[in-house]
C-alpha positions as CSV (number, residue, x, y, z in Angstrom):
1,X,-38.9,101.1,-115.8
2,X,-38.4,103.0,-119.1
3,X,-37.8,106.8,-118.6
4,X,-35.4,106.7,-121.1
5,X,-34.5,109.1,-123.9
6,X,-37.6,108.3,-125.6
7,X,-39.7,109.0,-122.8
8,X,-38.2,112.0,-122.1
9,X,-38.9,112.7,-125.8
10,X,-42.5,112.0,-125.2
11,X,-42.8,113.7,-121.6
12,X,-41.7,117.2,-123.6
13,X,-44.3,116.5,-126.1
14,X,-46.6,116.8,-123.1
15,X,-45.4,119.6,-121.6
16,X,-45.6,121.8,-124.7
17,X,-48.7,123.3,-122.9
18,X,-46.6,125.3,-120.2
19,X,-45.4,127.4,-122.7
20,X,-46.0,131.3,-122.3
21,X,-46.9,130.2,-119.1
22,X,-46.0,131.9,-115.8
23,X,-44.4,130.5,-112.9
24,X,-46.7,131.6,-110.3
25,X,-44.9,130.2,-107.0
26,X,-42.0,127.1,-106.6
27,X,-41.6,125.0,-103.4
28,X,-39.4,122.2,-102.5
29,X,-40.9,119.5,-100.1
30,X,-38.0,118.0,-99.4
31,X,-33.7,117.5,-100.6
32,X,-34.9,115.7,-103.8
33,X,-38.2,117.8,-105.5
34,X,-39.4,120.9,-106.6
35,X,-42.7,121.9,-107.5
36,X,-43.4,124.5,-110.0
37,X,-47.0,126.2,-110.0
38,X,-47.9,127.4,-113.6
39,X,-50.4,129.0,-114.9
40,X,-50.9,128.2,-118.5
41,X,-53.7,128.3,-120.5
42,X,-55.9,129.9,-118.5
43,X,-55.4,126.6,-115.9
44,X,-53.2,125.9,-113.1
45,X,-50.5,123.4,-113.4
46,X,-48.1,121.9,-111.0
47,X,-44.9,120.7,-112.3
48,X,-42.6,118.3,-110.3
49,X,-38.9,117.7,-110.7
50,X,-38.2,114.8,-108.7
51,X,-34.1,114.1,-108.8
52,X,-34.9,111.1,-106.6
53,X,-32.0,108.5,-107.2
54,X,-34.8,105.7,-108.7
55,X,-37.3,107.6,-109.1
56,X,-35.8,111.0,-111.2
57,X,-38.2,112.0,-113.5
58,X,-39.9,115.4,-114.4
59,X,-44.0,115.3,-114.8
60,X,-47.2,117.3,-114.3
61,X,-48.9,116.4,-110.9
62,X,-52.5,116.3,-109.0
63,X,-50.5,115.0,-105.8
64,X,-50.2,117.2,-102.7
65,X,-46.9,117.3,-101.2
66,X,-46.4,119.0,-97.8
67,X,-44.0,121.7,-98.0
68,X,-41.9,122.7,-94.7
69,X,-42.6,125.5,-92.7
70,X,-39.2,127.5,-94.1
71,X,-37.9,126.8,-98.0
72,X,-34.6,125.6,-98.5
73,X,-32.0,128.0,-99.6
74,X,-32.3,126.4,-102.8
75,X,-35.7,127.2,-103.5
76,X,-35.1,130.7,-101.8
77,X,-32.9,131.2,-105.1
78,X,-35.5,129.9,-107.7
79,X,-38.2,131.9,-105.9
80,X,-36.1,134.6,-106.4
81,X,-34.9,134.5,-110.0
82,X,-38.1,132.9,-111.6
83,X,-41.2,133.5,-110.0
84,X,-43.5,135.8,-112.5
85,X,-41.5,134.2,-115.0
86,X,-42.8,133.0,-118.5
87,X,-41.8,129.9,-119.9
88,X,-41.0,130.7,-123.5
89,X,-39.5,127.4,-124.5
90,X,-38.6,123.4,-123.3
91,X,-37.0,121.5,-125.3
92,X,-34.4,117.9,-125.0
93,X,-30.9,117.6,-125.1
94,X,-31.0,115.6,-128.7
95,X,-32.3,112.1,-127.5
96,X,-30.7,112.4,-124.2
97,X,-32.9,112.8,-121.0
98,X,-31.8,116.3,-120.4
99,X,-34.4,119.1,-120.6
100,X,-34.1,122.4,-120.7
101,X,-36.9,125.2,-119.6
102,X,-36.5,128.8,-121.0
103,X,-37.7,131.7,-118.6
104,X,-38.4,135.2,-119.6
105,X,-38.1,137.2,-115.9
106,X,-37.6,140.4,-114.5
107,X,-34.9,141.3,-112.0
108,X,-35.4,143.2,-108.3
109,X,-35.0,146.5,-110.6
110,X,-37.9,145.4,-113.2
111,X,-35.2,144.6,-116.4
112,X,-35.9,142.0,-118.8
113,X,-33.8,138.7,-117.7
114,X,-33.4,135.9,-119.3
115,X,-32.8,132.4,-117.0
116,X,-32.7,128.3,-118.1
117,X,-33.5,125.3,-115.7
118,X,-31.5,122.4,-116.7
119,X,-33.1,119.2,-115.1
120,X,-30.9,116.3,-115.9
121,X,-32.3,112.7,-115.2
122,X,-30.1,110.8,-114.4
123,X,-30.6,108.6,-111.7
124,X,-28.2,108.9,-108.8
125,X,-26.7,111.4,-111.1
126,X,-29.7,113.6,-111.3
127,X,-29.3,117.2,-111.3
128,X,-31.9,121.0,-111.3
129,X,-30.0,123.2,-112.6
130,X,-30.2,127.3,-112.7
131,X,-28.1,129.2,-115.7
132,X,-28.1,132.8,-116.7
133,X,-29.2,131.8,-119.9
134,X,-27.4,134.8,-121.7
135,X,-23.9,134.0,-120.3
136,X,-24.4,130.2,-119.5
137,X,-23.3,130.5,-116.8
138,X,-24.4,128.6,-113.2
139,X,-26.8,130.2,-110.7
140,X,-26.9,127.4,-108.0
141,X,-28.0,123.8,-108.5
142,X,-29.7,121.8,-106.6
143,X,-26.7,119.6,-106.3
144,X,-22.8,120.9,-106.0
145,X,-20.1,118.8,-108.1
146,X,-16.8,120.2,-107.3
147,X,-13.7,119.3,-109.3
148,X,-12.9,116.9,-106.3
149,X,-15.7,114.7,-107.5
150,X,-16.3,115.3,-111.1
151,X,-13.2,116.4,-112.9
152,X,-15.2,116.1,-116.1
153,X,-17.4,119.9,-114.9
154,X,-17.8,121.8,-112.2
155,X,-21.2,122.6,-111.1
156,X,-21.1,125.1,-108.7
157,X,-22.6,129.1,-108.5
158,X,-20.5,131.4,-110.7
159,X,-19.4,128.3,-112.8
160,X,-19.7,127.9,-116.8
161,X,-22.5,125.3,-117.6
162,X,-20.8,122.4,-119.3
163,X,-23.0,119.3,-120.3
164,X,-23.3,116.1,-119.7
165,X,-20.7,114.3,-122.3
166,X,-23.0,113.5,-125.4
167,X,-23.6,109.6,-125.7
168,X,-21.3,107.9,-128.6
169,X,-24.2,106.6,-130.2
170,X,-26.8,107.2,-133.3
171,X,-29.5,109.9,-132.8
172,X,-32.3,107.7,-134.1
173,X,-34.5,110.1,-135.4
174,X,-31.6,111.4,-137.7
175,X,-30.8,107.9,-138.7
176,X,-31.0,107.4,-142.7
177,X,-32.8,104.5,-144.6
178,X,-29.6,103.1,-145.7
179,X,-28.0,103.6,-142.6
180,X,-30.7,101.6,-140.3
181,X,-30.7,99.3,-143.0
182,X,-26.6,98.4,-142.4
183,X,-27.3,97.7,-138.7
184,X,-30.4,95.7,-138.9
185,X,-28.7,92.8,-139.0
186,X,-26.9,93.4,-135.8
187,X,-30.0,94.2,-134.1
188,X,-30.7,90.7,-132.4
189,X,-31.1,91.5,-128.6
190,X,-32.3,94.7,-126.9
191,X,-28.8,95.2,-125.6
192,X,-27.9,96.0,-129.1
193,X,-30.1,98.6,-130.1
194,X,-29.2,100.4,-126.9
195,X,-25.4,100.0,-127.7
196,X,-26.4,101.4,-131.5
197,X,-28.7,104.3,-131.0
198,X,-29.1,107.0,-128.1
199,X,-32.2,107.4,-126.2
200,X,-33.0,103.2,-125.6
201,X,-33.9,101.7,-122.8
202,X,-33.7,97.5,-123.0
203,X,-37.6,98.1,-122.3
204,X,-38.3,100.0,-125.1
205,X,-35.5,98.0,-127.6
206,X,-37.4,95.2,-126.5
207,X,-40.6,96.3,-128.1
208,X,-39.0,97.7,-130.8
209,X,-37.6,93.9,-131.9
210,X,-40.9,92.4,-131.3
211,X,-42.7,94.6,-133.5
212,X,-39.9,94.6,-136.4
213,X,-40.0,90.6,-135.8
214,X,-43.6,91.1,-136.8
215,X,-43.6,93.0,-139.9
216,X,-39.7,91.6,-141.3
217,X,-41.1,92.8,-144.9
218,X,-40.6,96.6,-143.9
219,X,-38.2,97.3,-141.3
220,X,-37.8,100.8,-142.0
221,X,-41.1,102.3,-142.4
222,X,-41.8,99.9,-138.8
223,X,-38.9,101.9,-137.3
224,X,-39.6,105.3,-138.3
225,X,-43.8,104.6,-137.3
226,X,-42.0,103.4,-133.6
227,X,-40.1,106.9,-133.5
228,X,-43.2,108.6,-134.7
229,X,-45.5,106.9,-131.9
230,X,-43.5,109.1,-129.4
231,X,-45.2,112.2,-130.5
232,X,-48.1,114.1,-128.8
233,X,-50.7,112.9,-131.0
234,X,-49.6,109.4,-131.3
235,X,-48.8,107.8,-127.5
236,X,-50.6,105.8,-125.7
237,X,-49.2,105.4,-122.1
238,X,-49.2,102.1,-120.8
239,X,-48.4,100.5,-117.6
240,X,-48.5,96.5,-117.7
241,X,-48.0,94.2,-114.7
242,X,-47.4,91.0,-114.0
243,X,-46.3,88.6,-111.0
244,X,-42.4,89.8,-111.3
245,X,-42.3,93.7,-112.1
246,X,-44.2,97.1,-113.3
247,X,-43.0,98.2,-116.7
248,X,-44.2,101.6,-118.1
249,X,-44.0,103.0,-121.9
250,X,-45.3,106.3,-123.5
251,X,-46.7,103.4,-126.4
252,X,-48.6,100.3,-126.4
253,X,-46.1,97.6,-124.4
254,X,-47.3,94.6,-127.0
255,X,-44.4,92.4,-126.0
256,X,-45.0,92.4,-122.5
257,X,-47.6,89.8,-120.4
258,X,-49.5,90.6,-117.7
259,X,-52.5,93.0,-116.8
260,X,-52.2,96.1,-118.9
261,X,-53.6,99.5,-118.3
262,X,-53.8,102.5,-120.2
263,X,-54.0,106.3,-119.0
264,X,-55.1,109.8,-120.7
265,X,-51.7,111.2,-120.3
266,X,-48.3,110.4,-119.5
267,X,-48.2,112.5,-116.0
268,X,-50.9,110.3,-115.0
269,X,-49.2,107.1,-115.3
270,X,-46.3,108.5,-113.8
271,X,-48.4,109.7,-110.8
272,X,-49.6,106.0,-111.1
273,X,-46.7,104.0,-111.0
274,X,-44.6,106.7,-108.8
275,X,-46.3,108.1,-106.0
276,X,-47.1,106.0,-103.5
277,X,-43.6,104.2,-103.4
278,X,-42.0,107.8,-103.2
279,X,-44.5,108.9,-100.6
280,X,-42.9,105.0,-99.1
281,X,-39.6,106.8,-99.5
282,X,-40.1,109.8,-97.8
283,X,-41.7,108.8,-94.7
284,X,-38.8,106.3,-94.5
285,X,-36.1,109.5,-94.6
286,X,-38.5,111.5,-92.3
287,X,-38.0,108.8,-89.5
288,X,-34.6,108.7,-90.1
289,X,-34.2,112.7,-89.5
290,X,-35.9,112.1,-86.8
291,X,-33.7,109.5,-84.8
């Protein structure tokens, strides 16, 4: 699996076309997603946050997920302070696989507010997180961390929003000719890149070496045409499959074996790769509610 930095890079990218669109109606299905009904663009859109512990991720979806007969107090809260709200920006944390949505709202009195989901994903660590955007400070989450378990932040209502600590690595798409150029030679296995630059998964550092092994005469310019291939305009999401695993890539997996197929967008291969094992997942914890 590769929702890495890149891919959250790329997922952005995609979701460019919810902006000055307005959130029409949120549910949550269950303790791990929320759905987010947009209109946008004169269409309707549902976006999903899934903080799942293997399967976090944030994509558009066709799937229909049964919602329970009364929200959870969570989704009582976002229902509350965003629905009727616009979306006026989403943008990443630098090339971490944090995202942050900008909503332009109105209070219970009809003033102008302005509110920011944080969706951290993380794996186990996942997180949805509600700010006052103009004071930073927490609404609710869809997770508590007290000081008992994180004594790094606190995320808890009334709290100041602290990040995530920033990764101690190069931000590749602010890396300098010269600069790539010095750790080239140190790039020999994908465990290096990811050690060197932020946003790498082994996945992705994999194809990256294959295709610099290919074209040793320009390095650079096959670097910076590997960033650019993140972009809107330029992916091409991928989904290859062989006898021991199902890898997934915003670009063209040219390293990999097996059967490769390609979709129209990357919420599609998510939906793809993703759905049925989480539906698997969440018939599984039904049962077990229900012993």
């Amino acid at each position: 699996m590769a929702f890495d930095g890149l891919f959250t890079k790329a997922i952005v990218s995609e979701l460019q076309q919810l902006k000055s669109g307005r959130i029409s109606k949120i549910h949550q299905p269950n303790s791990q997603e929320i759905i987010f009904q947009i209109r946008a663009n004169n269409k309707n859109h549902k976006l999903l946050v899934s903080l799942h512990p293997s399967f976090s991720r944030m994509q558009l979806t066709n799937e229909v997920l049964t919602n329970p007969s009364e929200p959870p107090l969570f989704c009582m809260v976002l229902r509350k302070q965003l629905e009727g709200g616009m979306i006026t920006s989403i943008e990443q944390q630098e090339t971490d696989r944090i995202v942050s949505i900008q909503v332009q709202a109105r209070n219970e009195l009809g003033d102008q507010i302005e509110r920011k989901l944080v969706i951290e994903i993380m794996g186990r660590h996942s997180n949805l997180i509600l700010l006052d955007a103009s004071r930073d400070l927490i609404i609710d989450s869809m997770k508590h961390l007290p000081p008992s378990v994180n004594s790094y932040r606190t995320i808890l209502p009334g709290q100041p929003y602290i990040p995530a600590p920033p990764q101690d690595k190069l931000d590749p798409f602010q890396v300098l000719e010269n600069e790539f150029m010095d750790v080239l030679p140190n790039l020999q296995e994908p465990r290096d890149v990811v050690q060197q630059f932020a946003g790498f998964s082994p996945l992705t550092a994999a194809e990256l070496l294959y295709r610099l092994q290919q074209n040793q005469e320009q390095p650079f310019c096959v670097w910076r045409s590997f960033l650019d291939s993140f972009n809107a305009d330029s992916m091409k999401p991928t989904v290859v499959e062989n006898d021991r695993k199902t890898l997934f890539s915003a670009v063209e997996l040219t390293h990999a074996p097996g059967t490769t197929q390609t979709f129209s967008t990357l919420s599609d291969l998510l939906d793809k790769v993703y759905f049925a094992r989480a539906e698997r997942e969440r018939v599984k914890s039904q049962a077990i509610d229900l012993e």
